[in-house]
N, CA, C and O atoms as a GROMACS GRO file, in nm:
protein
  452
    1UNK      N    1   0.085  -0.117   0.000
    1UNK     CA    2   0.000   0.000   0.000
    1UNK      C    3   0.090   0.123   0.000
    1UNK      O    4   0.190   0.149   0.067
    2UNK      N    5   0.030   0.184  -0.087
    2UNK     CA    6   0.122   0.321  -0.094
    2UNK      C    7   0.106   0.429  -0.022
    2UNK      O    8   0.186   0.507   0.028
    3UNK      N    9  -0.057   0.422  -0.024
    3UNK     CA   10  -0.134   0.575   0.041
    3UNK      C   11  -0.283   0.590   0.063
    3UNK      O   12  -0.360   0.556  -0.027
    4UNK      N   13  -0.318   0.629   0.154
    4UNK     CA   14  -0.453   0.619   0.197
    4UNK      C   15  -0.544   0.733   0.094
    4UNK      O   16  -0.499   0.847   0.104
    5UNK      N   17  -0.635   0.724   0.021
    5UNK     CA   18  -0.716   0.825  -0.018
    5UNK      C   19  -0.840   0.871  -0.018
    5UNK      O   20  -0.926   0.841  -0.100
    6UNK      N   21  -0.856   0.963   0.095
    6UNK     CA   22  -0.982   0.980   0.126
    6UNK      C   23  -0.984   0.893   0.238
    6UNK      O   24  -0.879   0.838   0.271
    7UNK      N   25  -1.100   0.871   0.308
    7UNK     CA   26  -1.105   0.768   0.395
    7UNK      C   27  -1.172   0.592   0.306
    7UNK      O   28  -1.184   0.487   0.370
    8UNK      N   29  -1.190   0.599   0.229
    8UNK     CA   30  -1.218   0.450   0.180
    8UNK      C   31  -1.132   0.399   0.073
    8UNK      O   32  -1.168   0.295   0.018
    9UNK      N   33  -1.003   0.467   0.028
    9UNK     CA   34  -0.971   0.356  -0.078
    9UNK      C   35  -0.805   0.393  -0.065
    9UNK      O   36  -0.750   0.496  -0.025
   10UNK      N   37  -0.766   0.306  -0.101
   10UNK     CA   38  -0.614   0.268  -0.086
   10UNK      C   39  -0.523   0.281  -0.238
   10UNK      O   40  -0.560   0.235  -0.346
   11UNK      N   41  -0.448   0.326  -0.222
   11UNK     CA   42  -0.344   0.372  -0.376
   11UNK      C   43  -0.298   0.200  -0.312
   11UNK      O   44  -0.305   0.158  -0.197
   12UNK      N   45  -0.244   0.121  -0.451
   12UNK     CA   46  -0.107   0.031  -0.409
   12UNK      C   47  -0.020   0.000  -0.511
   12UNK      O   48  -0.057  -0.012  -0.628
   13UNK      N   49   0.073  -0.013  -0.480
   13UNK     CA   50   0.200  -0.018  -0.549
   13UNK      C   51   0.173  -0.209  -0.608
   13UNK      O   52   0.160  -0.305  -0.533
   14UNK      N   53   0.170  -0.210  -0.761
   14UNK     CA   54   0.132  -0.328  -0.872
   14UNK      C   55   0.223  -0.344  -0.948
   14UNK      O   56   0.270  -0.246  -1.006
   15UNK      N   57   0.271  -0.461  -0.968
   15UNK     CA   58   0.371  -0.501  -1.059
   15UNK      C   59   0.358  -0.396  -1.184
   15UNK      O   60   0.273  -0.307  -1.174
   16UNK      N   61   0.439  -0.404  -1.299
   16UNK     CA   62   0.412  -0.271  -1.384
   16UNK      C   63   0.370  -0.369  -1.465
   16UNK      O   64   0.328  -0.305  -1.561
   17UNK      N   65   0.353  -0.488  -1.492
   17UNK     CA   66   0.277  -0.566  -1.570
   17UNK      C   67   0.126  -0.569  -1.580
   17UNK      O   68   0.058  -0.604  -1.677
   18UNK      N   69   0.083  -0.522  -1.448
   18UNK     CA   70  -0.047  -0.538  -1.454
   18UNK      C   71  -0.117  -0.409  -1.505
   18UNK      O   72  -0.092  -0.303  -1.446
   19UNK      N   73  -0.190  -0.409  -1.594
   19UNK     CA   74  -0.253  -0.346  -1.638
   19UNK      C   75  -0.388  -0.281  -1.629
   19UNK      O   76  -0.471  -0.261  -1.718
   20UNK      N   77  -0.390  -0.253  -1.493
   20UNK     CA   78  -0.561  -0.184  -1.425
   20UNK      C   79  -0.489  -0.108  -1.288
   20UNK      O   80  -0.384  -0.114  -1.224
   21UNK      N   81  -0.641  -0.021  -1.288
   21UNK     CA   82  -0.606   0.073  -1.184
   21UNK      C   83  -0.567   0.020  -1.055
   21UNK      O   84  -0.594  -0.076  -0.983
   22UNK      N   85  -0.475   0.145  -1.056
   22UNK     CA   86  -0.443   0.103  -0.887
   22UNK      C   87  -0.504   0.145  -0.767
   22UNK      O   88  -0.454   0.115  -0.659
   23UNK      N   89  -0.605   0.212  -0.776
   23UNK     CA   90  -0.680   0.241  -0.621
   23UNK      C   91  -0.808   0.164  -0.608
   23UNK      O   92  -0.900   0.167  -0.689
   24UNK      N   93  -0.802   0.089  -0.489
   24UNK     CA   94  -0.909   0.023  -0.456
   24UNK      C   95  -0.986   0.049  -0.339
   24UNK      O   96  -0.929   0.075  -0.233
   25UNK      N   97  -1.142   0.043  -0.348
   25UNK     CA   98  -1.174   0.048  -0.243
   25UNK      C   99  -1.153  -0.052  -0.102
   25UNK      O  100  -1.138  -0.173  -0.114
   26UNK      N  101  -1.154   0.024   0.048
   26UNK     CA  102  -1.105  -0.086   0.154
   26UNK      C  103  -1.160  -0.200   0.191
   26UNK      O  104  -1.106  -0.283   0.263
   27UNK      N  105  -1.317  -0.211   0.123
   27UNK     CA  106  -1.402  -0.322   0.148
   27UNK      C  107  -1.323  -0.452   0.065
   27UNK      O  108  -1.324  -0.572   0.095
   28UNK      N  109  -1.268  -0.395  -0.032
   28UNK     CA  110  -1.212  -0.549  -0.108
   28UNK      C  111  -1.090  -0.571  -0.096
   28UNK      O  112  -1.041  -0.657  -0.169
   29UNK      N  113  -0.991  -0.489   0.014
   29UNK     CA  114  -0.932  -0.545   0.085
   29UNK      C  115  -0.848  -0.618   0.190
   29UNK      O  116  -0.805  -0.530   0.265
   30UNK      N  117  -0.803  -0.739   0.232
   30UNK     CA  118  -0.775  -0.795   0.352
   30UNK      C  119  -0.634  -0.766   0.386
   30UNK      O  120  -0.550  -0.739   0.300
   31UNK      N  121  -0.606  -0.774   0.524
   31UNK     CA  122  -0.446  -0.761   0.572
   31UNK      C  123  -0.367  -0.874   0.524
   31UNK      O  124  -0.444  -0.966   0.496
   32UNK      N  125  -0.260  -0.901   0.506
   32UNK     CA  126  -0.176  -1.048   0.464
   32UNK      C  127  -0.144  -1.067   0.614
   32UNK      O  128  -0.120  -0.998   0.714
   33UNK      N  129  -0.153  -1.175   0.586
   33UNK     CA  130  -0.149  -1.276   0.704
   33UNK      C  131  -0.022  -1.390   0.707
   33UNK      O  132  -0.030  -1.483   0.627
   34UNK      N  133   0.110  -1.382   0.809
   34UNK     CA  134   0.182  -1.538   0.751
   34UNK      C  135   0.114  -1.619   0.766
   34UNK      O  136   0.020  -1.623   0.845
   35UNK      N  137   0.167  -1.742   0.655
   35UNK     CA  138   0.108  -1.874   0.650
   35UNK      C  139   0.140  -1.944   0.775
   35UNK      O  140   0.252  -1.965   0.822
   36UNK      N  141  -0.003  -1.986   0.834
   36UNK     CA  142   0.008  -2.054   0.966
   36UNK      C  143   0.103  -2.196   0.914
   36UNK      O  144   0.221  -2.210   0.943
   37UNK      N  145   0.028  -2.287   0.839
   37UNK     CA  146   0.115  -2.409   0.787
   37UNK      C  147   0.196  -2.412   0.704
   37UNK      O  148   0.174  -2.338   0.609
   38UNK      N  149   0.330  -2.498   0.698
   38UNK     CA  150   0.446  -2.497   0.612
   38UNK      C  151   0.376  -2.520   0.436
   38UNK      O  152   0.434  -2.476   0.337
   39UNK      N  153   0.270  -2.580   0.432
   39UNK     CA  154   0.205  -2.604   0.290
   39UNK      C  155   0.183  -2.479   0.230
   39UNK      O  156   0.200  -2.460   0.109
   40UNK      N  157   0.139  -2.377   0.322
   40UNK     CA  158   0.090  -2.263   0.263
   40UNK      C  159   0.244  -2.156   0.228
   40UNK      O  160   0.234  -2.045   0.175
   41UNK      N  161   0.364  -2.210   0.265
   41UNK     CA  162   0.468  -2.154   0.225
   41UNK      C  163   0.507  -2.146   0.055
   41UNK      O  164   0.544  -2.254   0.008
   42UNK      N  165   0.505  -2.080   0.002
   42UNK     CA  166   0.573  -2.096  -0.108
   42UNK      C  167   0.748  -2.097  -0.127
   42UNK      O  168   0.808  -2.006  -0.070
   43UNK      N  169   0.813  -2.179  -0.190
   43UNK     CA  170   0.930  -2.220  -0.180
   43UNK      C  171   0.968  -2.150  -0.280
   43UNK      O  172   0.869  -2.114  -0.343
   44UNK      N  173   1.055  -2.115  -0.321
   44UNK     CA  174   1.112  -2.026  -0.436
   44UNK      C  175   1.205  -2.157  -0.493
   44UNK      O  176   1.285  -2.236  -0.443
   45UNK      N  177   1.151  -2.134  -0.623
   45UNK     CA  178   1.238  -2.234  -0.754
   45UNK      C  179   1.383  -2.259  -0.730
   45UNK      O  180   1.422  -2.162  -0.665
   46UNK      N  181   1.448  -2.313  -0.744
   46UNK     CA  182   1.623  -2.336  -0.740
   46UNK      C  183   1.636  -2.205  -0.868
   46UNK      O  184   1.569  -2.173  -0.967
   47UNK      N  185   1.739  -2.163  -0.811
   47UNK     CA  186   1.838  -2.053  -0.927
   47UNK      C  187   1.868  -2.150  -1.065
   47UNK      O  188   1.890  -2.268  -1.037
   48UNK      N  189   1.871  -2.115  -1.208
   48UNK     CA  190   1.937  -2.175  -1.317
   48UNK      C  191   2.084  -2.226  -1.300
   48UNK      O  192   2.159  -2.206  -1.205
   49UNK      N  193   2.100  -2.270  -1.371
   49UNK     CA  194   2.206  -2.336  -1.360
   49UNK      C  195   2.337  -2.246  -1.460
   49UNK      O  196   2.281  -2.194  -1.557
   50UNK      N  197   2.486  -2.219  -1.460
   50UNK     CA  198   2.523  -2.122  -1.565
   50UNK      C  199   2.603  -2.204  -1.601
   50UNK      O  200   2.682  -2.242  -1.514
   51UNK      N  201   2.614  -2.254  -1.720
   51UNK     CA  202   2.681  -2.336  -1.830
   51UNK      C  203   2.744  -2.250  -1.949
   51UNK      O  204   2.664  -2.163  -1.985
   52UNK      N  205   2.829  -2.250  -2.001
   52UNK     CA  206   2.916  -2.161  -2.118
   52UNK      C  207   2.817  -2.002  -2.106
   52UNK      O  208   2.737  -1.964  -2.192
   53UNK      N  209   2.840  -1.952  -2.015
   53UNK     CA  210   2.792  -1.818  -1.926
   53UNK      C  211   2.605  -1.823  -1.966
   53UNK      O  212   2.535  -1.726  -1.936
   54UNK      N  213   2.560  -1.920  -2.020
   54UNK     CA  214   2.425  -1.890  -2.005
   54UNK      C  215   2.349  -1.945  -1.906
   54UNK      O  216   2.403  -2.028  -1.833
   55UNK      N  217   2.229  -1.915  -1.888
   55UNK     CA  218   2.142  -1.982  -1.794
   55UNK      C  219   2.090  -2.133  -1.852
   55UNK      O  220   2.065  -2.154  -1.971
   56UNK      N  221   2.074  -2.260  -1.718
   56UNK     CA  222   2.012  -2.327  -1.804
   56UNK      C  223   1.944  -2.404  -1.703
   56UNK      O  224   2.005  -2.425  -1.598
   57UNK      N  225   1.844  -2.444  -1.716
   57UNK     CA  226   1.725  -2.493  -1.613
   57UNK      C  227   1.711  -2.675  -1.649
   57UNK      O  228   1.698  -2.738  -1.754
   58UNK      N  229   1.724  -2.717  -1.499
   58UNK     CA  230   1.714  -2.837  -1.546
   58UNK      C  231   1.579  -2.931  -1.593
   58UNK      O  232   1.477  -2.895  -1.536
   59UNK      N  233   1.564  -3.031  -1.674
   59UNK     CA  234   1.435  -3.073  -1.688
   59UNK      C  235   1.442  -3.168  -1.608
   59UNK      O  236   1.545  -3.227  -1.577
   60UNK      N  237   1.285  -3.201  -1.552
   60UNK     CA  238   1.247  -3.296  -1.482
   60UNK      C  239   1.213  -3.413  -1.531
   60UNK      O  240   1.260  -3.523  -1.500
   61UNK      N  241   1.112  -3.384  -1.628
   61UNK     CA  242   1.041  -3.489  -1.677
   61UNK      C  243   0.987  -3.438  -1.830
   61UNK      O  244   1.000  -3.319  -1.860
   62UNK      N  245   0.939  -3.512  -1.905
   62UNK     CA  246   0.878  -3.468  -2.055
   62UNK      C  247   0.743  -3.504  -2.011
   62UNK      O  248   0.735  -3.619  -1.969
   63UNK      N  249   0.628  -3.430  -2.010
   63UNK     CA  250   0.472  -3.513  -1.987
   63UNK      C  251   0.388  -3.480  -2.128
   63UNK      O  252   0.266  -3.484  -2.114
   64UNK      N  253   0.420  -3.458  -2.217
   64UNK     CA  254   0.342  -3.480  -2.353
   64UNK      C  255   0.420  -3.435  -2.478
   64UNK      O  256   0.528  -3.374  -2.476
   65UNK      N  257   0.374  -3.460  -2.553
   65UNK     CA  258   0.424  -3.365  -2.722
   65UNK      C  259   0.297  -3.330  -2.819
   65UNK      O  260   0.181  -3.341  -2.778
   66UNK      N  261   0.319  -3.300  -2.910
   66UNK     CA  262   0.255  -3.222  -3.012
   66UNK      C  263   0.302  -3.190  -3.163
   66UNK      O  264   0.403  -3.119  -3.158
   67UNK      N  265   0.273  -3.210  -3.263
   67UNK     CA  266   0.343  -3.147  -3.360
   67UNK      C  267   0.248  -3.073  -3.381
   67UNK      O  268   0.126  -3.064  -3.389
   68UNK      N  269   0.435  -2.968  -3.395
   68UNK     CA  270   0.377  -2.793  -3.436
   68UNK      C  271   0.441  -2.761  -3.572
   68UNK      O  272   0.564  -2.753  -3.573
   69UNK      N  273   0.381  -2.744  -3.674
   69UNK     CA  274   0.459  -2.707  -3.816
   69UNK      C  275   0.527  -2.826  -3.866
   69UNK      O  276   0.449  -2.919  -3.889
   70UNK      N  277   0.647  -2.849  -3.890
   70UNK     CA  278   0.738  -2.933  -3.945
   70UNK      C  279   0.803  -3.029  -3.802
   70UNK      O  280   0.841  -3.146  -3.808
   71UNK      N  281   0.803  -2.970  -3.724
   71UNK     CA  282   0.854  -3.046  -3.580
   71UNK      C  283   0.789  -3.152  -3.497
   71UNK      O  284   0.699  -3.223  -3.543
   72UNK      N  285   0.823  -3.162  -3.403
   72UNK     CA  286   0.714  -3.183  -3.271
   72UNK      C  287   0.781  -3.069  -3.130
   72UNK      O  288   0.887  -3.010  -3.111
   73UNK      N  289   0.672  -3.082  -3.067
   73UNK     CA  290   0.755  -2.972  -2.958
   73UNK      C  291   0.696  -3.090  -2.816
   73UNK      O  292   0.618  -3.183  -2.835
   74UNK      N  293   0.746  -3.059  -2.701
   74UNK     CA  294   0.764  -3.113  -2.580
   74UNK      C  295   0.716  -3.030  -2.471
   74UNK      O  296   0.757  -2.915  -2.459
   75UNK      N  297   0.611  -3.094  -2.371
   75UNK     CA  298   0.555  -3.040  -2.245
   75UNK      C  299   0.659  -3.070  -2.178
   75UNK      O  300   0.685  -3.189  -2.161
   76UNK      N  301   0.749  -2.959  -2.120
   76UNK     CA  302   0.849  -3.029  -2.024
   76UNK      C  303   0.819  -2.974  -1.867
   76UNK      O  304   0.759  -2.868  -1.848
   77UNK      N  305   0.860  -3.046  -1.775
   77UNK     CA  306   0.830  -3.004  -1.676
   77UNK      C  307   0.954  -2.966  -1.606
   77UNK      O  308   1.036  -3.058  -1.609
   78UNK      N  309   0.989  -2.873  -1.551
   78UNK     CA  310   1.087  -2.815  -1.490
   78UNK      C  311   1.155  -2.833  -1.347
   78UNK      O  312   1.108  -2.755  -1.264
   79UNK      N  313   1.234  -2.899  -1.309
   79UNK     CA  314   1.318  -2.957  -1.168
   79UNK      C  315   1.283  -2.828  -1.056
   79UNK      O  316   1.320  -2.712  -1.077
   80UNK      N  317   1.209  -2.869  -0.940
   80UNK     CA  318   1.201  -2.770  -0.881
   80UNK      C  319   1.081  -2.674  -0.898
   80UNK      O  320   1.053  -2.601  -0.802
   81UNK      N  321   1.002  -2.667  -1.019
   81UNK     CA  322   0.922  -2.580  -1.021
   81UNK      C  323   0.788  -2.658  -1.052
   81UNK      O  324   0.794  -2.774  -1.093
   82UNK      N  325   0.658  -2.589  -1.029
   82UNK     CA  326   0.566  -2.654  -1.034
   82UNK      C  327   0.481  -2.646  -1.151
   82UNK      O  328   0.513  -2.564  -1.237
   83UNK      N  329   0.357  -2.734  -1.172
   83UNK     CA  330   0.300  -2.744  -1.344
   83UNK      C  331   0.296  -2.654  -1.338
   83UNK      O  332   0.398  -2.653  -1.408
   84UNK      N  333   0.272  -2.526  -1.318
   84UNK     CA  334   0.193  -2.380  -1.348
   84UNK      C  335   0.329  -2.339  -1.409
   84UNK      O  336   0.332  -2.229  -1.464
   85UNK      N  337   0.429  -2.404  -1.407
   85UNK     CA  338   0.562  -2.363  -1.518
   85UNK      C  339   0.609  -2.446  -1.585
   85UNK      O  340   0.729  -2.460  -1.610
   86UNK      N  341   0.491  -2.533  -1.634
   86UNK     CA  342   0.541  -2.593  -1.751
   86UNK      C  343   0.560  -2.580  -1.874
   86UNK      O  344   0.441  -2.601  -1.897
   87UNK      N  345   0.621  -2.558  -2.017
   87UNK     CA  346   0.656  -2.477  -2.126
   87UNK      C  347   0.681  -2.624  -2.218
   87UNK      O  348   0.752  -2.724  -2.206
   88UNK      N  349   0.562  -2.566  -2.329
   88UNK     CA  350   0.619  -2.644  -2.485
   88UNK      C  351   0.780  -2.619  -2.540
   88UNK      O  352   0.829  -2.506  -2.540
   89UNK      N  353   0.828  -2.700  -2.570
   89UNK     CA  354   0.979  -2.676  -2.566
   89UNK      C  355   1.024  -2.768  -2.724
   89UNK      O  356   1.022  -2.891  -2.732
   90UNK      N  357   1.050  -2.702  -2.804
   90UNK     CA  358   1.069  -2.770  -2.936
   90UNK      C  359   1.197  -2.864  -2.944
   90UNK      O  360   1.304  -2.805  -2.930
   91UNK      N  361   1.204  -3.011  -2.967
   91UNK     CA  362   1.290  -3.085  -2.983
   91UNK      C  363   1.411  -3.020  -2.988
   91UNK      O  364   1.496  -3.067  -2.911
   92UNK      N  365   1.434  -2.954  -3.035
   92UNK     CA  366   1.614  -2.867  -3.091
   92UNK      C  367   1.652  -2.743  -2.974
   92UNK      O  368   1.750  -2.668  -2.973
   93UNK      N  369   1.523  -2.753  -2.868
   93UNK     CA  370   1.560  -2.656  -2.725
   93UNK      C  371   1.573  -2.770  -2.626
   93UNK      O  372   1.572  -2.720  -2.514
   94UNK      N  373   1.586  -2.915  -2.620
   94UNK     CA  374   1.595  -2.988  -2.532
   94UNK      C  375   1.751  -3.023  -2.464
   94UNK      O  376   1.794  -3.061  -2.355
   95UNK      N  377   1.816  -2.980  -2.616
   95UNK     CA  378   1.982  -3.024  -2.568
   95UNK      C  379   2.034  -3.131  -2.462
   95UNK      O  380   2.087  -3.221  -2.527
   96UNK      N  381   2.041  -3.157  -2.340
   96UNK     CA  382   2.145  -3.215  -2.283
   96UNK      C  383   2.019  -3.376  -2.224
   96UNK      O  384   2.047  -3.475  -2.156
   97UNK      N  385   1.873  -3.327  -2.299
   97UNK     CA  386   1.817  -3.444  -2.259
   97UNK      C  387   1.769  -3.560  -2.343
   97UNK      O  388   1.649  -3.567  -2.367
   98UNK      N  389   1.840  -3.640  -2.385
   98UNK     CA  390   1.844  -3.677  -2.488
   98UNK      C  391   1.810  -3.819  -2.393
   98UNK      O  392   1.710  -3.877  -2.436
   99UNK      N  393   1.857  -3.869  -2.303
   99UNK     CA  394   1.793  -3.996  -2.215
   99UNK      C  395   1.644  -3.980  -2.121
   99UNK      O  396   1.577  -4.076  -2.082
  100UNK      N  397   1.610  -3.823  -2.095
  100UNK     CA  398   1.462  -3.836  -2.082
  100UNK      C  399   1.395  -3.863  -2.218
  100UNK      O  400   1.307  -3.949  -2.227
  101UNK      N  401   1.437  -3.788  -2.326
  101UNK     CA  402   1.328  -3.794  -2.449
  101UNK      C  403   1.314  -3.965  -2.479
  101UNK      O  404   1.203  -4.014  -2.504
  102UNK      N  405   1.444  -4.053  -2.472
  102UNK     CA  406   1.448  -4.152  -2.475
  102UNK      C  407   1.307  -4.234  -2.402
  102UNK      O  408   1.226  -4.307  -2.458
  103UNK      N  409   1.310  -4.202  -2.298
  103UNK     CA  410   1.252  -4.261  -2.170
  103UNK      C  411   1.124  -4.197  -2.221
  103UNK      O  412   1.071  -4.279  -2.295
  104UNK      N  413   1.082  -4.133  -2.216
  104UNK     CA  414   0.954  -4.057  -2.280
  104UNK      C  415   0.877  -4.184  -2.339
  104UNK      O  416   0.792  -4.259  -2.292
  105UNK      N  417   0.964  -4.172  -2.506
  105UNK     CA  418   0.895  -4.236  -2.595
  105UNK      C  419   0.923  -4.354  -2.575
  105UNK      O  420   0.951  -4.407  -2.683
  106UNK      N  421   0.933  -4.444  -2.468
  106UNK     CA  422   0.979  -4.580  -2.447
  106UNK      C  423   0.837  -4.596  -2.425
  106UNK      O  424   0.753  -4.666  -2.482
  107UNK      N  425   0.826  -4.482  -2.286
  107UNK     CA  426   0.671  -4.536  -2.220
  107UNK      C  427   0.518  -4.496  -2.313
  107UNK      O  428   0.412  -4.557  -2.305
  108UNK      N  429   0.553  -4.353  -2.414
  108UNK     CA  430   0.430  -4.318  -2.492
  108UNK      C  431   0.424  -4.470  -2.584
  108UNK      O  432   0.342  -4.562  -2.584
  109UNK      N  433   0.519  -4.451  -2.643
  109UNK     CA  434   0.455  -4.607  -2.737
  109UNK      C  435   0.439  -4.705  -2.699
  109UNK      O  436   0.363  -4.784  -2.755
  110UNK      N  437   0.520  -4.741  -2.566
  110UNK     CA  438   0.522  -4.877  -2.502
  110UNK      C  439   0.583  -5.007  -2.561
  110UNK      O  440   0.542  -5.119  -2.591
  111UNK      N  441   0.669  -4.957  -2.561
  111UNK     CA  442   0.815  -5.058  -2.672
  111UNK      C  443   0.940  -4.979  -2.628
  111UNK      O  444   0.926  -4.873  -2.567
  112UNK      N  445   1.068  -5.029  -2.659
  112UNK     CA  446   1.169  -5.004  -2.636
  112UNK      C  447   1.219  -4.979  -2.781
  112UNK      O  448   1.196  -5.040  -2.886
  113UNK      N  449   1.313  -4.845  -2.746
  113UNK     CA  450   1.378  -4.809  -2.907
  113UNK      C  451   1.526  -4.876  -2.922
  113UNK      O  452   1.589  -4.863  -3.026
   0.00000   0.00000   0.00000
């Protein structure tokens, strides 16, 4: 909260992403509260990893594909982070996982390559 205005509505300071006004009235809203239980903690992601000075995030798992155009691309799921960051990832952005993709398509087709 930035600043009180008037007696019913509150200025607050919003990511600059968000795109709507910033003063709200006080009826809609509540004090933050810490999380009584460790569940309600949010854990912050592991840092990337820096390989030939770039960033690089490890994969967890592959949970689907798709062909997009001439390709196929990959649901990958990310080490450390949860589905709500999972990203289509085109075969030729997978680089160093070449024994999950393996493992992938062992179990989608259900045969061994």
């Amino acid at each position: 909260m930035t600043r009180a205005i008037g007696h019913g509505a509150y200025e607050l300071k919003l990511p600059t992403t968000w795109m709507i006004h910033n003063v709200f009235n006080k009826n809609l809203l509540t004090k933050w509260r810490e999380p009584k239980f460790q569940i309600q903690k949010d854990t912050p992601p592991p840092p990337p990893e820096i390989i030939n000075e770039e960033e690089e995030y490890e994969i967890e798992a592959i949970r689907k594909h798709r062909k997009q155009g001439n390709g196929i691309q990959y649901l990958v799921h990310w080490k450390g982070y949860s589905d709500e960051d999972n990203k289509w990832i085109p075969e030729s952005g997978l680089g160093h996982t070449k024994e999950l993709l393996k493992d992938y398509w062992q179990i989608a087709l259900g045969q061994s390559l």
